[in-house]
C-alpha positions as CSV (number, residue, x, y, z in Angstrom):
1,X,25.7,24.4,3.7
2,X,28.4,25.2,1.2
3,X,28.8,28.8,2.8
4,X,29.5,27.2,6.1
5,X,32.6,25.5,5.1
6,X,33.4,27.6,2.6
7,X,33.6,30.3,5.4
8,X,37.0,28.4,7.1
9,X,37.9,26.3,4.3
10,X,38.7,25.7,0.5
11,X,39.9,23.9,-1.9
12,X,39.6,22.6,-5.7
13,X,35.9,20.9,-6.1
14,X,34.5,22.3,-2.6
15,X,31.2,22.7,-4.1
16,X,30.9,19.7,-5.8
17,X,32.4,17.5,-3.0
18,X,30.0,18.8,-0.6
19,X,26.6,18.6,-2.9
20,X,27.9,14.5,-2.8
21,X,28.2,14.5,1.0
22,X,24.7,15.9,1.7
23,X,23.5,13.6,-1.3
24,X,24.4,10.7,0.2
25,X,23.3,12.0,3.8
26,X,20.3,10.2,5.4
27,X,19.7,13.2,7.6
28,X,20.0,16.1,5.7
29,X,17.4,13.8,2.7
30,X,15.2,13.5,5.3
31,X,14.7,17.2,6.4
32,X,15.4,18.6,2.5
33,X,12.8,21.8,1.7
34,X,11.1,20.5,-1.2
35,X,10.8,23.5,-4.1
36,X,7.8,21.3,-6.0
37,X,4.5,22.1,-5.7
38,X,2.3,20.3,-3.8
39,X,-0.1,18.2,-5.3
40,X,-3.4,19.2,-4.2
41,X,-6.0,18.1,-2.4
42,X,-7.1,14.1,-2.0
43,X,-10.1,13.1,-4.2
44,X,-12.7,11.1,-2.7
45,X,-13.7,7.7,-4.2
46,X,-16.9,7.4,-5.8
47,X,-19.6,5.6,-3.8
48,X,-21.4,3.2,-5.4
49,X,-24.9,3.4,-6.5
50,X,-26.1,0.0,-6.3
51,X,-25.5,-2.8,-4.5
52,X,-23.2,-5.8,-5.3
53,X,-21.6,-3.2,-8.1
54,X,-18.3,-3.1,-6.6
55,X,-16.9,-6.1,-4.3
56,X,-13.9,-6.9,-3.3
57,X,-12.5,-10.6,-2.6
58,X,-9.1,-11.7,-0.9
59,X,-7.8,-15.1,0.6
60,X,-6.4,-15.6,3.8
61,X,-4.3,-18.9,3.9
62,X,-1.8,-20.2,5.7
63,X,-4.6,-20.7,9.0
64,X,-4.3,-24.3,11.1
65,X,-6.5,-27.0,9.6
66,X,-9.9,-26.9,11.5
67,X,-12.4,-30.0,9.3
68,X,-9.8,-30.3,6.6
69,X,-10.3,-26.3,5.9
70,X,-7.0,-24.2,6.5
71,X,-8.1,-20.6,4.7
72,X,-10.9,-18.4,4.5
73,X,-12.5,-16.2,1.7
74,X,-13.0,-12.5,2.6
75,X,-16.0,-11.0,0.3
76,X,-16.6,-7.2,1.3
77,X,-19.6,-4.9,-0.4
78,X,-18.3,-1.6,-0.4
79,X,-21.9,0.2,-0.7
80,X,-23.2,-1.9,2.0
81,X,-20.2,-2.3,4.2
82,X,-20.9,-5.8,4.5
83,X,-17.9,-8.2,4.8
84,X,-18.6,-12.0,4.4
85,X,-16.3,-14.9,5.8
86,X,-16.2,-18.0,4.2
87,X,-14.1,-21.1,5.2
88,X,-12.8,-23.3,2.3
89,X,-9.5,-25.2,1.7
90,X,-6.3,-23.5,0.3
91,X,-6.5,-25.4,-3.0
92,X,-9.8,-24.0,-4.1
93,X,-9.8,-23.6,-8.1
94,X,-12.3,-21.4,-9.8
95,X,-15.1,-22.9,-10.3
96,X,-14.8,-23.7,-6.3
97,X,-15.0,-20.2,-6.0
98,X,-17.8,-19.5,-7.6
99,X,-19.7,-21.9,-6.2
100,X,-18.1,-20.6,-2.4
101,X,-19.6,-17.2,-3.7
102,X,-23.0,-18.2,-5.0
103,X,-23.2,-20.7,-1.9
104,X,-22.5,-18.4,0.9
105,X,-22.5,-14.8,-0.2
C-alpha cells in the first residue's frame, strides 16, 4: 500500500501515517494475509465409554407459568444421546435438584 502513494506523493512520516490508516481500517483488517501458521487440524472429543459418565445439565427460565412451573431442566447423556426435559419452578435450590434428577432422569 505504501508504494502506491508513495508513487505520487510524499512527505515527512508517509510510512508511518499510512501503517495508522490501514490499522485502524475495518476493510483492509478484514481481508489482512495472515503470515502465522495455521494451527492444525481439529481434535475430536473423546466419546465416552460408559453411560451416565459425562452429562450435561442447563436451565431454561424465564418460560410463562403453566401449574405454578415457569422453567425447565435440560439433562443430556452425551454417550447415549439422550436429552431429558424436566419442568420445575425457577427457584429450585439444590437439593431440589437432586431430587428433579433422581426423580425424573
Amino acid at each position: 500500500m505504501t508504494e502506491l502513494v508513495t508513487r505520487n506523493y510524499w512527505w515527512p512520516g508517509v510510512t508511518r501515517n499510512i501503517g495508522k490508516y490501514i490499522g485502524g481500517y475495518d476493510m483492509c483488517q478484514r481481508i489482512k494475509n495472515w503470515t502465522e501458521a495455521l494451527v492444525g487440524k481439529l481434535k475430536l472429543s473423546e466419546e465416552p465409554e460408559k453411560l451416565w459418565t459425562y452429562l450435561i445439565a442447563d436451565f431454561i427460565t424465564k418460560l410463562l407459568l403453566v401449574a405454578g412451573k415457569g422453567a425447565i431442566l435440560v439433562v443430556y447423556n452425551r454417550l447415549s444421546k439422550m436429552t431429558y426435559f424436566v419442568t420445575t419452578m425457577e427457584e429450585t435450590l439444590a437439593e431440589g435438584l437432586v431430587r428433579l434428577f433422581r426423580d425424573n432422569v
